[in-house]
PASEBA-1860 file (N, C-alpha, C; in nm, 3 decimals):
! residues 223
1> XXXXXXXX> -2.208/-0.733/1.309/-2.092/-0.689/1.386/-1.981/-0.641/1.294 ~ -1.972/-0.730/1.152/-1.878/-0.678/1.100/-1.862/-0.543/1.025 ~ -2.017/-0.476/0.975/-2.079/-0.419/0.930/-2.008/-0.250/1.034 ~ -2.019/-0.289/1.214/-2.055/-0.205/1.273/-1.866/-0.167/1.271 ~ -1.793/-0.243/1.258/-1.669/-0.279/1.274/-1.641/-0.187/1.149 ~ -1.671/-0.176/1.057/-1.634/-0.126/0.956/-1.694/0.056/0.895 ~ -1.784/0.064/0.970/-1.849/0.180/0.993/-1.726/0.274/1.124 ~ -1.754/0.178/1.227/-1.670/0.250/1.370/-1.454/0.286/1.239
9> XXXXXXXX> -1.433/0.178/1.221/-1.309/0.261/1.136/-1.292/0.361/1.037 ~ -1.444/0.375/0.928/-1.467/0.486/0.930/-1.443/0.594/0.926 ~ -1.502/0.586/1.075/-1.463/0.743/1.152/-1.394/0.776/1.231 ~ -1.277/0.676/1.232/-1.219/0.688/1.293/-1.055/0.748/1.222 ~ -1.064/0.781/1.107/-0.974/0.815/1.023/-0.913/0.958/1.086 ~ -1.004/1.047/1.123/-0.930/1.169/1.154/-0.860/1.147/1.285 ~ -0.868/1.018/1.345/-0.821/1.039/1.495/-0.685/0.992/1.474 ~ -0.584/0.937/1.409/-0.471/0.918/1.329/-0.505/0.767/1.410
17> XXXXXXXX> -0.350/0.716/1.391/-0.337/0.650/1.469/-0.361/0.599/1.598 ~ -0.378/0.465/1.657/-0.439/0.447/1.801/-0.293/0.427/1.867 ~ -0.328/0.442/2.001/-0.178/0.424/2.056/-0.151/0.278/2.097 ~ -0.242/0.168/2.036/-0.188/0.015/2.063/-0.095/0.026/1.868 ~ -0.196/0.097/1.766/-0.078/0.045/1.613/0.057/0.164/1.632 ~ 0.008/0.276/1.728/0.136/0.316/1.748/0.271/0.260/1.810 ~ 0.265/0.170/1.905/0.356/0.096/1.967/0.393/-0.045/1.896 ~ 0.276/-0.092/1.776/0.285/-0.242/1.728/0.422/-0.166/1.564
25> XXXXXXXX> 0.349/-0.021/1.559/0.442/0.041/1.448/0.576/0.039/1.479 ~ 0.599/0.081/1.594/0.694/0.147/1.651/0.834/-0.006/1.646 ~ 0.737/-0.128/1.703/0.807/-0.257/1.708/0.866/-0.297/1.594 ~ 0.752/-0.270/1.477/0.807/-0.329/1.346/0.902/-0.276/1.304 ~ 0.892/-0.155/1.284/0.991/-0.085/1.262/1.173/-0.115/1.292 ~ 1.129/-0.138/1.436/1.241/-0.166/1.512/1.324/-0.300/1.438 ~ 1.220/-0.405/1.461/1.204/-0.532/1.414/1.295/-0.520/1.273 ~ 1.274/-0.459/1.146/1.249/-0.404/1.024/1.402/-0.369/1.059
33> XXXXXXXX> 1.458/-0.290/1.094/1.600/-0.247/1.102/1.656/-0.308/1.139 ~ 1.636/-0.427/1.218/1.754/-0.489/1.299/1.805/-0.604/1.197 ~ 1.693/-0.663/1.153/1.658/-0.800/1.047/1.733/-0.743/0.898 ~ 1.602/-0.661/0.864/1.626/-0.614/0.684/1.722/-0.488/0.674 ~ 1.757/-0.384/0.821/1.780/-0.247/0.733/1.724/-0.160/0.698 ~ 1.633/-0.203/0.767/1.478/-0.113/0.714/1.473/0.040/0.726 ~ 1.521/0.142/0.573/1.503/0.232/0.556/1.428/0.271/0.430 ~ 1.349/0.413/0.463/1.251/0.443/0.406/1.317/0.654/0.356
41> XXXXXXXX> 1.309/0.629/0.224/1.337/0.725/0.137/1.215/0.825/0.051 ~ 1.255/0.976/0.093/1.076/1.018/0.054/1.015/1.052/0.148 ~ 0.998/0.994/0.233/0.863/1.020/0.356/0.824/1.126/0.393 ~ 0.904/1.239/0.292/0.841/1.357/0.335/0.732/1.440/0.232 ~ 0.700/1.313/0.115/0.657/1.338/-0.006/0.474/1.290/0.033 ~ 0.506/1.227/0.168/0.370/1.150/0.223/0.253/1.265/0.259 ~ 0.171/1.233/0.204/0.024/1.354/0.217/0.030/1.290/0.395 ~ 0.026/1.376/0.483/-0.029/1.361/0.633/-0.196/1.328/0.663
49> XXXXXXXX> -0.273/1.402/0.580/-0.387/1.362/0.611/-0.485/1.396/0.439 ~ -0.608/1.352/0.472/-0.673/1.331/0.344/-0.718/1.173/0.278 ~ -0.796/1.151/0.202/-0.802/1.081/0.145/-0.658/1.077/0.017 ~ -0.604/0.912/0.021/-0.472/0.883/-0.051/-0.517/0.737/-0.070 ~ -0.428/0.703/-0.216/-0.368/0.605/-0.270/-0.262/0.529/-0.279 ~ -0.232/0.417/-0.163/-0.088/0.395/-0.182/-0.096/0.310/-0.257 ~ 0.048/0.308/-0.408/0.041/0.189/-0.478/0.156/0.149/-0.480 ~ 0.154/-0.023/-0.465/0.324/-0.042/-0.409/0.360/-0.149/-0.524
57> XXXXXXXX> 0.505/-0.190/-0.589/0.482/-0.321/-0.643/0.512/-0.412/-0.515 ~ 0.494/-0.574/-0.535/0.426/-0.651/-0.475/0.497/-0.771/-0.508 ~ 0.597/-0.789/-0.405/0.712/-0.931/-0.427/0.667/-1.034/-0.341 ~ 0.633/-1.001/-0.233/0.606/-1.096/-0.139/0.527/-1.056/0.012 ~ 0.485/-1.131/0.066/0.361/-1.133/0.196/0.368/-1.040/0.265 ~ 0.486/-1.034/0.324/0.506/-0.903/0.423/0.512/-0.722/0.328 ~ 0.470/-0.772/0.239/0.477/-0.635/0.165/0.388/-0.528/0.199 ~ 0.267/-0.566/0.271/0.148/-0.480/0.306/0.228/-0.421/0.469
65> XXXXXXXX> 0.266/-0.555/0.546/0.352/-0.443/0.636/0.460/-0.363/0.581 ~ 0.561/-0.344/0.514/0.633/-0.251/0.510/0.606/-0.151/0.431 ~ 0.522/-0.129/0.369/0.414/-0.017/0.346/0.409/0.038/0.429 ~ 0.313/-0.010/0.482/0.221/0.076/0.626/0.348/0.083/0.709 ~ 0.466/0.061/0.732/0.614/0.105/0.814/0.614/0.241/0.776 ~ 0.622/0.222/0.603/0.690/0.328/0.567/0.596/0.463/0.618 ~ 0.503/0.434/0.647/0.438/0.564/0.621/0.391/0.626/0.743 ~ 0.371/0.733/0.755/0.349/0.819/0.898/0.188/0.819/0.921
73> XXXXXXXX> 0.133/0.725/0.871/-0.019/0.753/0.903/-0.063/0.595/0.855 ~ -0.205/0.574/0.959/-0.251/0.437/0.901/-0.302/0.400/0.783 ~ -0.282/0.285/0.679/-0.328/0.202/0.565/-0.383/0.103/0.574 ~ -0.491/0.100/0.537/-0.567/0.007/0.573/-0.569/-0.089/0.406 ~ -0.575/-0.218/0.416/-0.553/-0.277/0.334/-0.674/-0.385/0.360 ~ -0.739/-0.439/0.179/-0.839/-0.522/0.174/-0.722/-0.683/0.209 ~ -0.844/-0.763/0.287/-0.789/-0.904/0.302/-0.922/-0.954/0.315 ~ -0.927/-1.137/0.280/-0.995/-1.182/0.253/-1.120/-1.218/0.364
81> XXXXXXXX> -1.190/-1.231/0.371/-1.281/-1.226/0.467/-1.284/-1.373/0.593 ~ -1.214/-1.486/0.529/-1.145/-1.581/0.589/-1.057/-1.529/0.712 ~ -1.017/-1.454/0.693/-0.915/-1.388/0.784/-0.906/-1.380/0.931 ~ -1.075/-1.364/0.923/-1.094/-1.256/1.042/-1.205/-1.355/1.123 ~ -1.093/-1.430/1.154/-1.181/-1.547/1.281/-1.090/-1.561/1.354 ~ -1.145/-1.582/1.480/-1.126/-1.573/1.613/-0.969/-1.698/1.602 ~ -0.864/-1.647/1.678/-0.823/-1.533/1.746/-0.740/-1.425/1.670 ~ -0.798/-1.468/1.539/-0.684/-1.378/1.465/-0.754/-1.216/1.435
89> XXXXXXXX> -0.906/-1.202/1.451/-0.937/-1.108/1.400/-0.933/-0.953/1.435 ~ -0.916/-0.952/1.576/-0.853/-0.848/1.639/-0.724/-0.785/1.566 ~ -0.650/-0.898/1.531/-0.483/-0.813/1.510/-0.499/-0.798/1.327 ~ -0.558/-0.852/1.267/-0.590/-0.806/1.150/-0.670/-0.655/1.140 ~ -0.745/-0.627/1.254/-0.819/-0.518/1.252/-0.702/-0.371/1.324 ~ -0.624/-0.433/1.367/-0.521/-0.392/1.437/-0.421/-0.325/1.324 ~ -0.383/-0.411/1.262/-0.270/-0.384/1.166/-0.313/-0.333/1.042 ~ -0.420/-0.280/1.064/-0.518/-0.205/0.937/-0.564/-0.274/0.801
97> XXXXXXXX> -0.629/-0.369/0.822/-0.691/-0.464/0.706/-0.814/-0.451/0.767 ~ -0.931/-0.493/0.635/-1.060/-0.497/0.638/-1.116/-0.604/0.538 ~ -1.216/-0.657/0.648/-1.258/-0.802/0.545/-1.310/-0.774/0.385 ~ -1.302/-0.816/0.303/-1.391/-0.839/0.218/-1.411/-1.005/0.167 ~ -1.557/-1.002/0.125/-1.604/-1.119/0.085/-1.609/-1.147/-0.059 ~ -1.565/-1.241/-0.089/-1.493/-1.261/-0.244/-1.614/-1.349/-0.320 ~ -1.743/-1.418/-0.219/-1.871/-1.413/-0.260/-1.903/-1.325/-0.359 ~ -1.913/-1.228/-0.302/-1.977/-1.090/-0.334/-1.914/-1.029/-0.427
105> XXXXXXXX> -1.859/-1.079/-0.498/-1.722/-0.982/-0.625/-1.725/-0.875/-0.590 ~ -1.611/-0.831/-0.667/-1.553/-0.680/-0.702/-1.638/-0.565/-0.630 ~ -1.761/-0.566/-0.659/-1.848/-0.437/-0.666/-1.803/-0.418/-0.504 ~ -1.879/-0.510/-0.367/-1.858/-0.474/-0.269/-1.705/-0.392/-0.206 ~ -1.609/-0.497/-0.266/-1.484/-0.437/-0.203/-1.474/-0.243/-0.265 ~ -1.512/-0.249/-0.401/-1.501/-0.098/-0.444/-1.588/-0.025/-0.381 ~ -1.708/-0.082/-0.329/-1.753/0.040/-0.278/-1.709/0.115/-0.120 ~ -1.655/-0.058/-0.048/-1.554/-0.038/0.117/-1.480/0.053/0.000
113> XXXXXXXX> -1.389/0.048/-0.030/-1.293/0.104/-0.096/-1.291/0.291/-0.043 ~ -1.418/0.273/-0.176/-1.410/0.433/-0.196/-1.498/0.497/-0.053 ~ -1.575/0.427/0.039/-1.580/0.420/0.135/-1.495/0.480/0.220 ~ -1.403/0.438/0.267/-1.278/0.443/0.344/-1.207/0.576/0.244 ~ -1.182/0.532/0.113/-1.164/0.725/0.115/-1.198/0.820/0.145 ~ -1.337/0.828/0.122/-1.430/0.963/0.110/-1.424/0.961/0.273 ~ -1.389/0.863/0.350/-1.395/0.927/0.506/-1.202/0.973/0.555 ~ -1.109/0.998/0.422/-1.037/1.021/0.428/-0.914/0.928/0.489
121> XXXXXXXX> -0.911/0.817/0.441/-0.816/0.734/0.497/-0.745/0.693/0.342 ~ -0.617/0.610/0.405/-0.538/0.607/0.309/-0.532/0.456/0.243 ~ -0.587/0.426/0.130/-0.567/0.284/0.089/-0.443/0.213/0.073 ~ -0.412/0.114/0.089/-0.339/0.029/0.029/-0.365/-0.042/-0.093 ~ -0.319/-0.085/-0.185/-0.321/-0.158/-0.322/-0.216/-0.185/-0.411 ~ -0.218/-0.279/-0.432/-0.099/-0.357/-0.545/-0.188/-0.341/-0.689 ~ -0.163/-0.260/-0.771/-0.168/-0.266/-0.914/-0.155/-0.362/-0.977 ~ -0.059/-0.414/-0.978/-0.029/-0.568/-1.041/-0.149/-0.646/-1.013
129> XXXXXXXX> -0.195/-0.668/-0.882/-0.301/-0.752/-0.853/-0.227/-0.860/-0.813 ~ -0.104/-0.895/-0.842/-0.044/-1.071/-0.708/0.077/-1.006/-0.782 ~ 0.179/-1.077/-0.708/0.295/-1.084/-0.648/0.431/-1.134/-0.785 ~ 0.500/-1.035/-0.816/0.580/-0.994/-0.936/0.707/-1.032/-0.889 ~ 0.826/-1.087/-0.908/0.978/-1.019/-0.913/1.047/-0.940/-0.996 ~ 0.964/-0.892/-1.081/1.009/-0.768/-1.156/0.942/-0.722/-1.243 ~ 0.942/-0.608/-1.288/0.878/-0.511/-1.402/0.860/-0.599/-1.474 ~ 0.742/-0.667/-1.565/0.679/-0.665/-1.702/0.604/-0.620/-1.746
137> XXXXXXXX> 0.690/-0.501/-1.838/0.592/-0.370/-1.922/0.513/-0.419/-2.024 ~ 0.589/-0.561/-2.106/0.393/-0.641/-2.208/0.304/-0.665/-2.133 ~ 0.278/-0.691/-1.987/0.192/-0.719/-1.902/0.059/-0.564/-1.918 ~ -0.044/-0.620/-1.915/-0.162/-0.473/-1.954/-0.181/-0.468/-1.771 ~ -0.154/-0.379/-1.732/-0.162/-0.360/-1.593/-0.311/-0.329/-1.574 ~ -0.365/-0.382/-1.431/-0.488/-0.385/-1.449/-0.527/-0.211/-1.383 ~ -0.667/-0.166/-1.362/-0.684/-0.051/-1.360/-0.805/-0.033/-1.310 ~ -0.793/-0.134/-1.166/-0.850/-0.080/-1.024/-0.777/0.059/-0.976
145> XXXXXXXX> -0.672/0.103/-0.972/-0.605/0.193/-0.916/-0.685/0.335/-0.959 ~ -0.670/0.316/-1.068/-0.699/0.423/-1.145/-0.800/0.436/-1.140 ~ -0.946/0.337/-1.141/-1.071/0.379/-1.131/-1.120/0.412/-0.991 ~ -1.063/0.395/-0.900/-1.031/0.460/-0.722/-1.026/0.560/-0.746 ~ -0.915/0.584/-0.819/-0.863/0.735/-0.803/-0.985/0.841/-0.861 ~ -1.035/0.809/-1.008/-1.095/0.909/-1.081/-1.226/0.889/-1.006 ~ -1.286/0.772/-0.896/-1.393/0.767/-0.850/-1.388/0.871/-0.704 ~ -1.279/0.840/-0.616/-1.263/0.927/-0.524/-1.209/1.069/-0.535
153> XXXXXXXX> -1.106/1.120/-0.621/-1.057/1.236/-0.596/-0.898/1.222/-0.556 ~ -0.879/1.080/-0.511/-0.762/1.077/-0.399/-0.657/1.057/-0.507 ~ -0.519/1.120/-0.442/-0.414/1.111/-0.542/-0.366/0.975/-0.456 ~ -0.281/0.932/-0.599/-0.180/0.810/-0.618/-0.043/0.830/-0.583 ~ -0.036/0.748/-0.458/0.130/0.760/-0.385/0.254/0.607/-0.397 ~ 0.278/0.637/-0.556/0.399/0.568/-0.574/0.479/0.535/-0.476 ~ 0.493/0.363/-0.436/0.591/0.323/-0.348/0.672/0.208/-0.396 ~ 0.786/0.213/-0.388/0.857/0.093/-0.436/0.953/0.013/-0.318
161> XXXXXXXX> 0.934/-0.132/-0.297/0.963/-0.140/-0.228/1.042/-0.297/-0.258 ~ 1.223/-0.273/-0.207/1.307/-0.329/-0.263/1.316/-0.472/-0.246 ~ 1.404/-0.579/-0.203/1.431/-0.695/-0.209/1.489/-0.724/-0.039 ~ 1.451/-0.770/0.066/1.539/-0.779/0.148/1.600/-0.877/0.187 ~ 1.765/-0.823/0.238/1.863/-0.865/0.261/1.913/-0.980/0.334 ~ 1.960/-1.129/0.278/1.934/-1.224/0.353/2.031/-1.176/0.465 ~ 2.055/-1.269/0.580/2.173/-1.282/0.706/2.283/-1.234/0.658 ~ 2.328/-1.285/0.549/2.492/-1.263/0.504/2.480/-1.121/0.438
169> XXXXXXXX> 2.426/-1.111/0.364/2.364/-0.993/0.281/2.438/-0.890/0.408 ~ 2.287/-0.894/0.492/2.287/-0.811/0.618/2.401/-0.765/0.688 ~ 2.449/-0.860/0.722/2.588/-0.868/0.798/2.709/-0.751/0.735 ~ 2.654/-0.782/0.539/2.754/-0.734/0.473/2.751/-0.569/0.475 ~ 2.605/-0.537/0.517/2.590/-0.355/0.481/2.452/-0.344/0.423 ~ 2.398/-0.457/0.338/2.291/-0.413/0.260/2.154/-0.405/0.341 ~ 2.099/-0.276/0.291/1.950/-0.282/0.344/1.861/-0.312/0.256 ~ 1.711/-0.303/0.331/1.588/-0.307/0.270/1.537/-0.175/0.245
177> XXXXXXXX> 1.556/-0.120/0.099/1.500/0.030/0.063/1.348/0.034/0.033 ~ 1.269/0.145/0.114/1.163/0.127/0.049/1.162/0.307/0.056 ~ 1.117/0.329/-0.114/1.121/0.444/-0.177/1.010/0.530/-0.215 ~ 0.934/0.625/-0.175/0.843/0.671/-0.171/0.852/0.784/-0.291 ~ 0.740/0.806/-0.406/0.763/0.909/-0.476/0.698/1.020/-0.426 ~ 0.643/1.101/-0.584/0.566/1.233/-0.586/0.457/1.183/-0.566 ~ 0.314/1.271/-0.521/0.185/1.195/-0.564/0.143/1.200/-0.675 ~ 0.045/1.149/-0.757/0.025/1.148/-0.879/-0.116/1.193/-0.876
185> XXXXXXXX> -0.186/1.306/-0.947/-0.336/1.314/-0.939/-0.360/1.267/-1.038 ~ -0.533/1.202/-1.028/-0.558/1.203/-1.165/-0.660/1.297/-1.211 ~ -0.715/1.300/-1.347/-0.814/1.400/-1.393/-0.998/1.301/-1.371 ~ -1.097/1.340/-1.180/-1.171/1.262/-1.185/-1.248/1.212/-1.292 ~ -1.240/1.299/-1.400/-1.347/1.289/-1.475/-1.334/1.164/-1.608 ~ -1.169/1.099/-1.616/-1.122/0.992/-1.651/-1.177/0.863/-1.646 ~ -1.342/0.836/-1.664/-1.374/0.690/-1.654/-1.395/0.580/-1.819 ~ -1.317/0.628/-1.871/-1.281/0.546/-2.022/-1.222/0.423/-1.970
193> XXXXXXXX> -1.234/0.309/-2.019/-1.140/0.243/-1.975/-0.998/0.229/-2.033 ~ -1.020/0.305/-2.180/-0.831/0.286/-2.212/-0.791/0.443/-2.148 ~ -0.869/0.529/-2.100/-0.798/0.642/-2.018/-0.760/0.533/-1.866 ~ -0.876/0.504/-1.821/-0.794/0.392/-1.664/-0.677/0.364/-1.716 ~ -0.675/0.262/-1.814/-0.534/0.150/-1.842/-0.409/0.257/-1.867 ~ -0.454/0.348/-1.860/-0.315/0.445/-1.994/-0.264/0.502/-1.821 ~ -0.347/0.554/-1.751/-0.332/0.587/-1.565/-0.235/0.486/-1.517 ~ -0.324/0.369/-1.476/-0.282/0.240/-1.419/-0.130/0.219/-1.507
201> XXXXXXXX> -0.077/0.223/-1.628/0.027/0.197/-1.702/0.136/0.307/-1.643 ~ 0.069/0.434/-1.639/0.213/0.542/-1.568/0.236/0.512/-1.430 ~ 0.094/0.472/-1.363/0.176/0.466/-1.229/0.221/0.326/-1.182 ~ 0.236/0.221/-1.252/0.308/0.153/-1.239/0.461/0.160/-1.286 ~ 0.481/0.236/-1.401/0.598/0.286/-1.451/0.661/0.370/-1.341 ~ 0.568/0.458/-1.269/0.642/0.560/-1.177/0.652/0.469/-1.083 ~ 0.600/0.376/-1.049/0.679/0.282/-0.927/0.792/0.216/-0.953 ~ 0.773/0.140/-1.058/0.967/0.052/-1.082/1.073/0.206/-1.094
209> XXXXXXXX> 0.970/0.301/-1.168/1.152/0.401/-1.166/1.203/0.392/-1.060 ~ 1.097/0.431/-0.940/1.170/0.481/-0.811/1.314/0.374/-0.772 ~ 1.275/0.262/-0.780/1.355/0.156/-0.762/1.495/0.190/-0.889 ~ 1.467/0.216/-1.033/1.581/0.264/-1.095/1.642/0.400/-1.093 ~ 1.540/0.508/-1.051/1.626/0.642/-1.077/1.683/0.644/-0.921 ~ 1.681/0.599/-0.843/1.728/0.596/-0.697/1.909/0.538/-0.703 ~ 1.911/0.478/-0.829/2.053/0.454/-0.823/2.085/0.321/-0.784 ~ 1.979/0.224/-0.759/1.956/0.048/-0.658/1.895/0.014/-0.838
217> XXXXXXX> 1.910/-0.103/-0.812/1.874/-0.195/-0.922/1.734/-0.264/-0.864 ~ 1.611/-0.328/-0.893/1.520/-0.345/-0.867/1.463/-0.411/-0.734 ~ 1.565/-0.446/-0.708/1.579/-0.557/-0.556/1.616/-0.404/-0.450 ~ 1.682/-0.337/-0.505/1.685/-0.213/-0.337/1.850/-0.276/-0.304 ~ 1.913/-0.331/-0.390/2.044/-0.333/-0.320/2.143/-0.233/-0.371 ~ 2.251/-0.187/-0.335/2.344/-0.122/-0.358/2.406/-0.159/-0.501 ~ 2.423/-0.101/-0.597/2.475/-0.087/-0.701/2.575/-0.077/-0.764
END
């Protein structure tokens, strides 16, 4: 079933959005502005259709939703295969995640992966690999991203996404920025692994800029 579940999304990439994540989008969103402030900078830099790479840095849980806020088309994001039991597995399938089994290492999830590209949908992925509060450039960034990319074709869509604003914060003016860059291609034919790492190293660099050349300090607050 899960097999058939994962085939049927698929092909279901060219049909955009369904009109139940269109209305669950539509909420968050809402949700997202009233709470954090929730504005999104760029969005017109967003590929509409095609196989894509979103790479975001990665502070905390709700980070895979305000991704997929930011963006005008669905992201489907890997989650653990635990996930997806009854009654939760519907709205995980809903909110664009797909099981993978952590049995099965690495290999399976890369091949869903490039999977779900080549049928033109847009990934989600954290570079870092877990959950940062800020840039560390001695850190050797790892270089799944990059071997996606030079395996599929699909360009890399820098997203940075800021710190949000407690109650008082809120109250005061500050929002939650989330900053979308250029896309980044890579050259497919790049499967070295210090060509990956040297990839994986710029486009993590092009993600914290967004957060510094935007004029916000790394958190997305006003300056």
């Amino acid at each position: 079933m899960e097999v058939d579940r994962l085939e049927r999304i698929k092909k279901g990439a060219s049909r955009g959005m369904s009109r139940r994540y269109r209305i669950f989008r539509h909420f968050m969103r809402t949700l997202g502005w009233l709470l954090f402030g929730f504005t999104v900078h760029g969005a017109e830099k967003i590929p509409k259709e095609g196989p894509l790479i979103v790479a975001s840095n990665h502070r905390w849980y709700a980070d895979p939703f305000l991704v997929s806020m930011a963006m005008p088309r669905k992201v489907q994001w890997m989650a653990k295969k635990e996930l997806f039991a009854f009654p939760f597995e519907e709205f995980f399938y809903l909110i664009g995640s797909f099981p993978v089994d952590r049995n099965k290492g690495a290999r399976a999830a890369l091949k869903t992966s490039l999977d779900l590209l080549a049928a033109g949908w847009a990934l989600g992925i954290f570079p870092e690999g877990t959950r940062r509060k800020a840039y560390e450039p001695e850190d050797v960034p790892k270089s799944g991203v990059a071997m996606l990319a030079a395996r599929s074709g699909a360009p890399i869509l820098p997203v940075f996404v800021g710190k949000a604003p407690n109650p008082l914060e809120r109250l005061g003016g500050r929002r939650l920025h989330v900053y979308v860059g250029d896309p980044i291609k890579t050259d497919s034919t790049m499967y070295q692994r210090e060509a990956r790492k040297e990839i994986a190293g710029d486009v993590l660099r092009a993600i914290y800029a967004l957060g510094e050349g935007s004029g916000k300090k790394f958190w997305g607050t006003p300056s």
